[in-house]
C-alpha positions as CSV (number, residue, x, y, z in Angstrom):
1,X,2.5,-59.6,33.6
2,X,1.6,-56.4,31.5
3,X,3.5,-57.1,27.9
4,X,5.7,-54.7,26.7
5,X,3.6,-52.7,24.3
6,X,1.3,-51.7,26.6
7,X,3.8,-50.0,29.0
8,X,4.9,-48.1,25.5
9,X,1.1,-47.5,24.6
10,X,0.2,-46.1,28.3
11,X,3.6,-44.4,28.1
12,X,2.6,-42.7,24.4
13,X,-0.9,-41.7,25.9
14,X,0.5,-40.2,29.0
15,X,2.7,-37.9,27.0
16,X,-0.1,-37.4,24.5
17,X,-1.9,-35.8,27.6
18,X,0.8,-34.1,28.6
19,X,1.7,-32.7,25.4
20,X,-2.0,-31.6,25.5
21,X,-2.4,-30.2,28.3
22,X,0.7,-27.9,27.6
23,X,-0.9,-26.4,23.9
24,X,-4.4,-26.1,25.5
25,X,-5.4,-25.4,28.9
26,X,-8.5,-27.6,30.2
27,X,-11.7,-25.4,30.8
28,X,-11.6,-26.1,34.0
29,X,-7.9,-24.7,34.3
30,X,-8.5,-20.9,33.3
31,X,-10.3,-17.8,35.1
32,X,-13.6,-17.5,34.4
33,X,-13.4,-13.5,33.2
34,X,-11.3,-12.7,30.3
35,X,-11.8,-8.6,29.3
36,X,-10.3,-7.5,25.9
37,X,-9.1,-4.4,24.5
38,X,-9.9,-4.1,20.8
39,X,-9.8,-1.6,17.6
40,X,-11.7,-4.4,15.6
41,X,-15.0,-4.3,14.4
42,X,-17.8,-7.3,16.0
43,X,-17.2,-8.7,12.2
44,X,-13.9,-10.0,13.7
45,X,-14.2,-10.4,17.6
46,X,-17.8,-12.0,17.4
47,X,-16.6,-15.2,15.3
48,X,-13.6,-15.5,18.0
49,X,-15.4,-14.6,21.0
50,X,-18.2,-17.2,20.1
51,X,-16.2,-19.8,19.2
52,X,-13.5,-19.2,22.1
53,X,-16.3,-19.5,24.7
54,X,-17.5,-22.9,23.2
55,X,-14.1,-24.4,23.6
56,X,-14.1,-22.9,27.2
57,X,-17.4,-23.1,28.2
58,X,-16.8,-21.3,31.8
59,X,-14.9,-18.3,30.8
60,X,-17.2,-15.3,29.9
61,X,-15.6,-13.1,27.1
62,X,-16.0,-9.1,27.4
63,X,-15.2,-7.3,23.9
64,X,-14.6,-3.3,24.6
65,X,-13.9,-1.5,21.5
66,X,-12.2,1.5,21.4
67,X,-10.0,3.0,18.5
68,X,-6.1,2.4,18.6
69,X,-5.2,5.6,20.4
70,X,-7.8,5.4,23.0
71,X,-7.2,1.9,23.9
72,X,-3.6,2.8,24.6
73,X,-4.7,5.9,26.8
74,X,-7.0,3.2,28.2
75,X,-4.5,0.4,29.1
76,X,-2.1,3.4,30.3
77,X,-5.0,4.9,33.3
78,X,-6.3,1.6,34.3
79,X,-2.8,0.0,35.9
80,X,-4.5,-0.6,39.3
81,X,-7.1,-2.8,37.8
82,X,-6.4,-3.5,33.8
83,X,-8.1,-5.7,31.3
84,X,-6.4,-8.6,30.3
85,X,-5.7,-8.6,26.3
86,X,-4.9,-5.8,23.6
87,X,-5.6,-6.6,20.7
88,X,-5.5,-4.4,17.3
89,X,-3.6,-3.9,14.1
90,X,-0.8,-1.4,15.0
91,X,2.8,-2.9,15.7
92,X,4.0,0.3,17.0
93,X,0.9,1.2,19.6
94,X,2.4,-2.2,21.3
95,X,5.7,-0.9,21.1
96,X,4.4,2.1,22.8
97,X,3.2,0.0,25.3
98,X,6.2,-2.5,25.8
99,X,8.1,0.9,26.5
100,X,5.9,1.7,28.8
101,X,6.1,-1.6,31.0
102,X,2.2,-2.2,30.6
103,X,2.8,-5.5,28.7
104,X,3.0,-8.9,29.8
105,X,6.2,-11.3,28.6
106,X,4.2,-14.3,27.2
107,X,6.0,-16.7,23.9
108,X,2.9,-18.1,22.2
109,X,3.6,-22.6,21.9
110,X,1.9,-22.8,18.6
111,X,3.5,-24.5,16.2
112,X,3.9,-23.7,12.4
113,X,3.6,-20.2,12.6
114,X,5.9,-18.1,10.4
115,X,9.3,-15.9,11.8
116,X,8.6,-13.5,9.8
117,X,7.0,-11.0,6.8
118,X,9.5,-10.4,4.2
119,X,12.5,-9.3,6.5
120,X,10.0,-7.8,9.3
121,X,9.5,-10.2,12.6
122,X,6.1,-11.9,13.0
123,X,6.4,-11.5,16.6
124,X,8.3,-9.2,19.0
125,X,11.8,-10.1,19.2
126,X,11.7,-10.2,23.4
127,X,8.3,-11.5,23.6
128,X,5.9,-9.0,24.5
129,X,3.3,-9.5,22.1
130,X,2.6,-11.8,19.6
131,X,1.7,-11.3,15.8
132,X,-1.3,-13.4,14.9
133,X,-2.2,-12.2,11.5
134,X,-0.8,-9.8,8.9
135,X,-1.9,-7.0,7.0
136,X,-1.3,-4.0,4.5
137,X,-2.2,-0.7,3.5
138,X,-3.3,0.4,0.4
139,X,-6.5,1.5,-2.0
140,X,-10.3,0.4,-2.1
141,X,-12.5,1.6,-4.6
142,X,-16.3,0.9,-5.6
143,X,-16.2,0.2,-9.2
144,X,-19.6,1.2,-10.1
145,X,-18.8,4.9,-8.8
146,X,-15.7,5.0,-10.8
147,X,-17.7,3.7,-14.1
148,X,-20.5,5.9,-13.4
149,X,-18.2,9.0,-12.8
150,X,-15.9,8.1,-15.4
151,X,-12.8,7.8,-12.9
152,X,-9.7,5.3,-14.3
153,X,-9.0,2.5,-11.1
154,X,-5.9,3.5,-9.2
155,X,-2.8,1.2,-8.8
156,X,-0.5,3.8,-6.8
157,X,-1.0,6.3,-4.3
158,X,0.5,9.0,-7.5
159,X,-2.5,8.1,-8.8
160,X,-4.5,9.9,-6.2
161,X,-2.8,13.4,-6.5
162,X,-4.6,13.8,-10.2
163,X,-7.0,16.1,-10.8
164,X,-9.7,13.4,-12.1
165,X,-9.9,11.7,-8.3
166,X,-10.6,15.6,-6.6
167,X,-13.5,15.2,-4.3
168,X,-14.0,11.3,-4.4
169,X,-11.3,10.0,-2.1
170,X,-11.8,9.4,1.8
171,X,-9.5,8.6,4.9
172,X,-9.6,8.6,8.5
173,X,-7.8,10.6,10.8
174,X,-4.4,9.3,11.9
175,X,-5.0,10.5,15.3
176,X,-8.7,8.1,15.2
177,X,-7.6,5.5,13.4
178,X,-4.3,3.2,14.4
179,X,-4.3,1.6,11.2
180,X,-4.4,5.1,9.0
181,X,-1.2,6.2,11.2
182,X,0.2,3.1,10.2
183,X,-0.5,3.8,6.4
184,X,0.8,7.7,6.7
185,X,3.8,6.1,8.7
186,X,4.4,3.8,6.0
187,X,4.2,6.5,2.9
188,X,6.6,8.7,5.0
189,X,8.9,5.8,5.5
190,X,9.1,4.5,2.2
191,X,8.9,8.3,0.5
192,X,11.2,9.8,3.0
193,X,10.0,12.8,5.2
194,X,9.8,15.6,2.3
195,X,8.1,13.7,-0.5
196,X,6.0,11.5,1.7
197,X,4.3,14.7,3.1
198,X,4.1,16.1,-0.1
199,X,2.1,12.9,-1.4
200,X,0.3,12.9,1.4
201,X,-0.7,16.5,1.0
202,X,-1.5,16.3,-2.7
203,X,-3.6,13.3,-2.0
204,X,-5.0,15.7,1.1
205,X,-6.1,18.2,-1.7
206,X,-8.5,16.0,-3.6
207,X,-10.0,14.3,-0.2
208,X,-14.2,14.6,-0.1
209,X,-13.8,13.9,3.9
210,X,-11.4,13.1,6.7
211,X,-13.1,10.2,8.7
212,X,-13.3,10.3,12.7
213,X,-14.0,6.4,12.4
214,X,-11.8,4.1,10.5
215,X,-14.6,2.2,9.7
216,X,-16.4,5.3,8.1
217,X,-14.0,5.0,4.9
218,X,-15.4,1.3,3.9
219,X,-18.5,2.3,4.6
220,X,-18.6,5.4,2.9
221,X,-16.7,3.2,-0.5
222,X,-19.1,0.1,-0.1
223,X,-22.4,2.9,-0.2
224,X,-21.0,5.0,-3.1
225,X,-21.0,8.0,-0.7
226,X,-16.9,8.8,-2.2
227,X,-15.6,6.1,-4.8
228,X,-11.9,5.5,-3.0
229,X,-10.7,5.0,0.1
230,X,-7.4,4.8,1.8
231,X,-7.5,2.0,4.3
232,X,-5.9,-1.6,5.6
233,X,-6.7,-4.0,3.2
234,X,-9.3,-6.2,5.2
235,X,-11.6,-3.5,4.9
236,X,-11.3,-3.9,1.0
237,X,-11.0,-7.7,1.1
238,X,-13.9,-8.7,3.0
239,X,-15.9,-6.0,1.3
240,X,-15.5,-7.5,-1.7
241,X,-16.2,-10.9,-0.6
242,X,-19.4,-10.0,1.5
243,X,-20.7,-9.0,-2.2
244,X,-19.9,-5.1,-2.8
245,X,-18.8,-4.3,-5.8
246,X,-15.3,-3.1,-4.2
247,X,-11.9,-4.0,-5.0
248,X,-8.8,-3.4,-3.4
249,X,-5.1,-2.5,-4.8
250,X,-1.6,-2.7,-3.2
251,X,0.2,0.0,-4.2
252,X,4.1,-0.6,-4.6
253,X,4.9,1.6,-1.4
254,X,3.3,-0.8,1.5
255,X,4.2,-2.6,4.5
256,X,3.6,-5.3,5.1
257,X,3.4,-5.9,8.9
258,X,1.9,-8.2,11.9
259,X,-1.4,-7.8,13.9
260,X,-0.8,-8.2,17.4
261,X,-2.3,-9.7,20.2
262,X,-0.5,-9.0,23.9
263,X,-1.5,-9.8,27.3
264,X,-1.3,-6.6,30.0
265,X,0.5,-6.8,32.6
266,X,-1.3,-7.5,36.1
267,X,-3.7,-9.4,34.5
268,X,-6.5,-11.1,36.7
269,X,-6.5,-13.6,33.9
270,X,-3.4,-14.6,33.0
271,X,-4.5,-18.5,32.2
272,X,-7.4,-17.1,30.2
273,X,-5.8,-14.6,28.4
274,X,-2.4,-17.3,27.4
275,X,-5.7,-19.6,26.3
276,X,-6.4,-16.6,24.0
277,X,-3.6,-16.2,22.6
278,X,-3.1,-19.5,21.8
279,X,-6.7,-20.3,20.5
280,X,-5.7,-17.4,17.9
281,X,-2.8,-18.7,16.3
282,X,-4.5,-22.2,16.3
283,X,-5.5,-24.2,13.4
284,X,-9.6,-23.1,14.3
285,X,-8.2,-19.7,15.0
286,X,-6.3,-19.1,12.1
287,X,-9.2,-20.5,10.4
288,X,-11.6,-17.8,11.2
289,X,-9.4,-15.1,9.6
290,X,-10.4,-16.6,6.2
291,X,-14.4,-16.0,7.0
292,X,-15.5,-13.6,4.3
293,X,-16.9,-11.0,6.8
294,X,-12.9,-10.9,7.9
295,X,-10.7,-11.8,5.1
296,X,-7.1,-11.5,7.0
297,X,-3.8,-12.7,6.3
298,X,-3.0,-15.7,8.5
299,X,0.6,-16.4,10.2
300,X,0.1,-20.0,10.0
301,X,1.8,-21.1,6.6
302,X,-0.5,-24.2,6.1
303,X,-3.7,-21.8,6.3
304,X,-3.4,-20.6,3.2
305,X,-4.0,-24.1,2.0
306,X,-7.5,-23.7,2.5
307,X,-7.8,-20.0,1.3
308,X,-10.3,-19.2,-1.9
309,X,-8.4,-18.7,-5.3
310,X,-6.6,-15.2,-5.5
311,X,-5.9,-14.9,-1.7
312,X,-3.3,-12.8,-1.1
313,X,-0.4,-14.7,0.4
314,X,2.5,-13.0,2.0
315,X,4.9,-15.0,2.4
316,X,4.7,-16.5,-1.6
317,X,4.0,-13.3,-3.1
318,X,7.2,-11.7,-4.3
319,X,5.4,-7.9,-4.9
320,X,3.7,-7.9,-1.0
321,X,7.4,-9.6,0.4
322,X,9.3,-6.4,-1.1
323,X,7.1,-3.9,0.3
324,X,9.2,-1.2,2.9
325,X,10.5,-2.9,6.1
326,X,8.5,-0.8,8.6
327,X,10.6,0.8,11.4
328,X,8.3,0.2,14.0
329,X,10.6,2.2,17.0
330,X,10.9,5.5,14.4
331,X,6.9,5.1,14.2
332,X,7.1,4.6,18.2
333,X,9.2,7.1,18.7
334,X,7.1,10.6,17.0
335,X,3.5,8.2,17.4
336,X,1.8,11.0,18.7
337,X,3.7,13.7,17.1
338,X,2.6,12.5,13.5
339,X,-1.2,11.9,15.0
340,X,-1.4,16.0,15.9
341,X,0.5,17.5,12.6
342,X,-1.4,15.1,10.0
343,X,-4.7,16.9,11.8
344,X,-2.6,20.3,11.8
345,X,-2.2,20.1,8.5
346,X,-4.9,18.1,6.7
347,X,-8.0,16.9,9.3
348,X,-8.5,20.5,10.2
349,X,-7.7,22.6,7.4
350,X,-9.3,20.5,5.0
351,X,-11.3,23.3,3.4
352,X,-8.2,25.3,2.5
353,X,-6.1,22.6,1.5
354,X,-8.9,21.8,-1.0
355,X,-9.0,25.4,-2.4
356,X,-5.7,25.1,-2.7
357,X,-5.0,22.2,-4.8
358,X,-8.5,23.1,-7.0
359,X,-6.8,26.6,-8.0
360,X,-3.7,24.7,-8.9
361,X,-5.2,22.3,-10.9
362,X,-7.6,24.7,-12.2
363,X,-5.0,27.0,-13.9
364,X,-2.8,24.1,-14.7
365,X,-5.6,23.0,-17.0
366,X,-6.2,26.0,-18.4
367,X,-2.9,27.5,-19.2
368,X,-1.5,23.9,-20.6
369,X,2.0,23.1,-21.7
370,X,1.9,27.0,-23.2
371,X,1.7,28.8,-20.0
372,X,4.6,31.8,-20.1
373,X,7.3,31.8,-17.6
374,X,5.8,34.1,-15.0
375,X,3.1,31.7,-14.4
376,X,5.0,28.6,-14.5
377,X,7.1,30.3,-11.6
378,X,3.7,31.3,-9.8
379,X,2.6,27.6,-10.5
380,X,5.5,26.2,-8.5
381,X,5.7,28.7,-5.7
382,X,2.0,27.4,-5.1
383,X,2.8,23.8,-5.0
384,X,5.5,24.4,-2.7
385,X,3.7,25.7,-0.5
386,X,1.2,23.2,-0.9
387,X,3.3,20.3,-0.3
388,X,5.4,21.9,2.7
389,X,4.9,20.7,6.0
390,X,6.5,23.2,9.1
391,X,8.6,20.6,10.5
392,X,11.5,18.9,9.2
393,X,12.2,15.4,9.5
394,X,15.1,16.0,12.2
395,X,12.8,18.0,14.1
396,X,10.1,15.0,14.5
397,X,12.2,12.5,15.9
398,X,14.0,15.2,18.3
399,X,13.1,14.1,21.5
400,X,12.6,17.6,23.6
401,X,9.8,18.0,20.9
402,X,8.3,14.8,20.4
403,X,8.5,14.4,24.5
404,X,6.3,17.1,24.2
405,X,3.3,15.4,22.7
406,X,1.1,13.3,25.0
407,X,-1.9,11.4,23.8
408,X,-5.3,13.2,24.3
409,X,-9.1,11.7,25.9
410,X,-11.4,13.1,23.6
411,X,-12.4,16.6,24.1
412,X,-9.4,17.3,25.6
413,X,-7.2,20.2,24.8
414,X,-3.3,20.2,24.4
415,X,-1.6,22.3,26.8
416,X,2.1,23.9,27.2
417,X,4.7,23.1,24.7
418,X,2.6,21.0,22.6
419,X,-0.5,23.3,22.4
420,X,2.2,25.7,21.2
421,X,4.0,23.8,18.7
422,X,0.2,22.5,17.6
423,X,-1.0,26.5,16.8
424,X,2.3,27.1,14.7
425,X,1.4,24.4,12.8
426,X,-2.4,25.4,12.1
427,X,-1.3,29.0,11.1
428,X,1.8,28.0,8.9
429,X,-1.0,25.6,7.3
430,X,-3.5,28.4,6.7
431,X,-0.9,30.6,5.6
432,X,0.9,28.3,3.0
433,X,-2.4,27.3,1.6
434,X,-4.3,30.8,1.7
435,X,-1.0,32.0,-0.3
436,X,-1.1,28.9,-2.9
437,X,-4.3,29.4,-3.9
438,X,-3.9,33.2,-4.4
439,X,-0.7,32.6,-6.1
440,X,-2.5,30.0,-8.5
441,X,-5.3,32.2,-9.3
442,X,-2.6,34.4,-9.9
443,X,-1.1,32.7,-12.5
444,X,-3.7,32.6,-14.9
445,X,-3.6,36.0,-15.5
446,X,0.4,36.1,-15.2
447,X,2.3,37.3,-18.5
């Protein structure tokens, strides 16, 4: 006769197994391919892909990397036959996806993960994708460029319309770069449409280059090529703990929002890619985040535990908990709208935008407190026009025009309604800016 305990002890271990089993597929249970989608750098998919293919020895991992917006264009052609996991930084490139139906309903089992960022939900509310780190937006600087230039350190994006920062500041191009949207998205959001773009296009004035990489800006910062650099803070973080002499600021308008992970739909490896998902938001997964060479913010609360002194914690710090709540379906819903006028009216008329704002703050300087009336009128026309984009905020979330805008493959020209809204644009930005600098230079001769 077996005594009692033992039927409790097998009866414990049986569950045990079962419980097991449920968290973390057996090797031997999942598909042997597993191909993701990615906008991060091999500093972050390397340390998961190598340890993910230990723990499942016969699944082979495929990284592609593509930016934001061509990963989505990607996901969108390849229906018939798609990879199996997008995974990148922007909530509202998944939300374009969910909408789309190319998404694959999955809730992640792990346990201990947070609900949400400040009032903004960790995961997607009806399952779709899941958030499995966090991140914001804000300002990286190398400080030997800024002693060796003599340039103060920044603590708000005002800080970057001044004269002192013209020529020494870097971004990437929205429409490259689905973090950079997210930051424009997130200015406009928490500025409101008018004085966003008109922080945006001061900033614009002083920029030394508009990045077709994301990854350009932290280069460019960590080399001393430009001093500042507008990017998500990982860049800045793990710069500074890989040994550049970088740091990074939070400026008071930021989001705080989720990186995403999601599995697409018609998968061929739908146990590999659940395994994934699941190996991310683990305690090993989570774990990784904290590497110095990746330095993100982990969902799992009790992470943070074993975080370096000074790591920035979410969900305890009361500054990054107040940052905007980011409307994710607004940023969904003029995506690639935004994308084509931030290149309208920035990316390529860079050169004029920069005359533009250098006359200003040229004959600013030089005419002072004193200047007469005539110029201070001149002065102000030429910063209207300098701070104006040609669309109003109504406008962008119209849908018969943002249902006109359709994401690009590169090299590929707009055509009908968009190319024509896209030409308006460039010549009401050539015109505005060709007439503030002649209305600047103007002034300094003004009575």
């Amino acid at each position: 006769m077996i005594p009692k305990f033992a039927h409790r002890a097998a009866l414990v271990a049986a569950l045990a197994l079962v419980v097991g089993a449920v968290s973390a597929p057996r090797a031997q249970d999942i598909e042997g391919r597993l191909v993701i989608v990615t906008s991060f750098s091999k500093d972050v998919t390397e340390p998961y892909r190598t340890a993910f293919q230990k723990k499942y020895p016969g699944t082979k991992v495929e990284v592609q990397n593509r930016n934001t917006n061509a990963a989505v264009t990607f996901i969108r052609e390849t229906k018939s036959n798609p990879p199996d996991i997008m995974w990148a930084s922007a909530p509202d490139a998944f939300e374009v996806l969910k909408k789309d139906k190319l998404l694959h309903k999955y809730q992640a089992k792990a346990k201990g993960i947070a609900t949400k960022i400040g009032s903004y939900p960790v995961n997607d509310p009806d399952g779709y994708f899941t958030g499995f780190a966090a991140s914001g937006y804000g300002i990286m600087y190398n400080t030997r460029y800024l002693k060796a230039n003599n340039i103060p350190a920044p603590k708000e994006w005002d800080d970057l319309k001044k004269p002192v920062y013209f020529g020494h500041v870097g971004i990437s191009a929205p429409s490259r770069s689905g973090t950079t949207h997210l930051t424009v998205e997130t200015i406009l959001q928490g500025e409101g449409w008018d004085k966003g773009w008109a922080t945006l296009l001061e900033i614009g004035g002083n920029l030394a280059q508009v990045s077709d990489r994301s990854f350009g800006v932290p280069d460019a910062v960590n080399s001393g090529q430009y001093g500042l650099g507008i990017v998500i803070d990982f860049f800045g973080l793990s710069a500074k703990a890989s040994g550049f002499p970088v740091e990074f600021v939070y400026p008071t308008v930021t989001a705080i929002v989720p990186a995403n992970v999601g599995i697409i739909a018609n998968s061929k490896s739908p146990r590999a890619a659940e395994a994934f998902v699941e190996f991310l938001l683990s305690e090993e997964g989570q774990q990784i985040l904290l590497d110095p060479k990746i330095q993100r913010l982990p969902v799992r609360l009790d992470t943070y535990a074993k975080a370096p002194a000074g790591y920035p914690n979410p969900f305890k710090d009361a500054r990054l908990a107040k940052g905007i709540t980011f409307n994710s379906e607004l940023s969904e819903a003029r995506y690639e709208l935004l994308n084509s006028l931030y290149d309208r009216v920035v990316t390529f008329r860079l050169k004029e935008l920069n005359a533009a704002w250098k006359a200003i703050q040229t004959a600013e300087a030089k005419l002072g407190p004193k200047a007469s009336a005539a110029a201070k009128d001149l002065l102000a026309q030429a910063r209207k026009l300098a701070t104006t984009v040609p669309i109003s905020e109504k406008e962008s979330t119209d849908p018969s025009i943002t249902g006109a805008f359709q994401p690009l493959k590169e090299g590929q020209k707009a055509a009908g309604r968009q190319a024509e809204f896209e030409s308006r644009w460039d010549a009401a930005a050539l015109k505005n800016y060709t007439e503030a600098r002649q209305l600047a230079e103007k002034a300094l001769t003004a009575k």
